[in-house]
C-alpha positions, 0 to 999 in steps of 0.5 A, spaced: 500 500 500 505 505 501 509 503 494 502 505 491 501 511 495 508 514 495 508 512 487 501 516 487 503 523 491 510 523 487 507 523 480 501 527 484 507 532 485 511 532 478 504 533 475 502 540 479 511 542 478 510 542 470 503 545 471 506 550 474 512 551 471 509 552 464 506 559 466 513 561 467 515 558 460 519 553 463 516 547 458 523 543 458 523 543 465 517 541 467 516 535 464 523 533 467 522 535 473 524 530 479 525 524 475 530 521 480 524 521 485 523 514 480 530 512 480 530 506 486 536 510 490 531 515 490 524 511 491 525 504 495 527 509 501 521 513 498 516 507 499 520 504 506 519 511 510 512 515 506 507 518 510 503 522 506 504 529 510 511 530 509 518 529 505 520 521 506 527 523 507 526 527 514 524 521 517 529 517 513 533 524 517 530 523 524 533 515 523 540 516 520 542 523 521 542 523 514 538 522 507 541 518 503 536 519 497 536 526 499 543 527 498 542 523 491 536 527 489 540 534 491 546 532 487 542 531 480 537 536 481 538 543 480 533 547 482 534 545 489 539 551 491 543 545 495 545 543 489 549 551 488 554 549 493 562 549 492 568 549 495 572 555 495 580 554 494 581 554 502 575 549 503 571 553 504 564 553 503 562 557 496 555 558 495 553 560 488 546 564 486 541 559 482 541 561 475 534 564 474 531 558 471 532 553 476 530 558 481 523 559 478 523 552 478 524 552 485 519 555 487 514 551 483 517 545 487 516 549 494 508 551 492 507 544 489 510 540 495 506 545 500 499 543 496 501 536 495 502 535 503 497 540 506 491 539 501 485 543 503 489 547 509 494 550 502 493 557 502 497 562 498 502 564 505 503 557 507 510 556 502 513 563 505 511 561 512 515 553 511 521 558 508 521 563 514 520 557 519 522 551 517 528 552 511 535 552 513 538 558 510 544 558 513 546 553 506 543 558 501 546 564 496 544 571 499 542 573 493 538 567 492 535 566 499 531 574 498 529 573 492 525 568 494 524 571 500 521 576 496 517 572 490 514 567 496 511 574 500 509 576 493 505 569 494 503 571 500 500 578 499 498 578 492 496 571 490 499 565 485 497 569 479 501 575 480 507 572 484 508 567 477 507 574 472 512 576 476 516 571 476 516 569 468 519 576 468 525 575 472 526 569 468 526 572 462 531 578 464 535 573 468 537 569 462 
């Protein structure tokens, strides 16, 4: 039963990222979008620790200290701003600003995932208070982490229609 439904509410997540994807003009990678949630690196440990009301990988967190799908899954998707870290000449930490259209498909990714998992309780500010509250910045580029401050408060205060017009701009300026 957990195999059906982790299969259903992964394929329920892709489907709500392209529809939201494609108002920002990103066709190709709405389409593409989380493919290696289906890889078995990916989806075994998907099916072993669903729940339903949130991310698989933070308990497979809670159990290991790690997830090791979600360090598969960072690595190979670009609109996780994970996936944006380097290390500098000195070792150090570098944290890359996302290119535009990762960052557009990012924030599809949050509001999809925030519908997905709440259902009917979903309101516009829901994906700001999850950043504000419950997202680790201290991994994020500064210039990525106001934008998006800046795009999920246009959410919260102006609605999905203005926040994507809005944002296919952005796209569009930052190519």
């Amino acid at each position: 039963m957990k195999f059906l439904r982790h299969l259903i509410t992964i394929t329920r997540h892709r489907h709500k990222v392209r529809k939201l994807c494609f108002k920002v003009g990103l066709y190709r990678q709405g389409l593409l979008h989380d493919l290696s949630k289906y890889f078995p690196s990916e989806f075994i440990p998907g099916v072993k620790y669903f729940q339903g009301n949130r991310s698989p990988q933070a308990k497979e967190r809670e159990l290991f200290g790690y997830s090791a799908a979600w360090l598969h899954h960072k690595g190979r998707n670009k609109h996780h701003f994970e996936y944006w870290v380097d290390s500098g000449a000195d070792n150090s930490f570098v944290f890359v600003k996302m290119p535009a259209k990762y960052f557009a498909e990012m924030i599809c990714d949050r509001i999809a995932a925030s519908k997905i998992y709440m259902g009917k309780d979903y309101d516009d500010s829901k994906p700001l208070e999850y950043f504000l509250n419950r997202t680790h910045k201290a991994g994020m580029n500064v210039e990525t982490c106001r934008d998006l401050e800046y795009f999920l408060t246009l959410l919260a205060d102006k609605g999905e229609d203005h926040m994507f017009s809005e944002l296919k701009k952005f796209v569009k300026d930052n190519k």
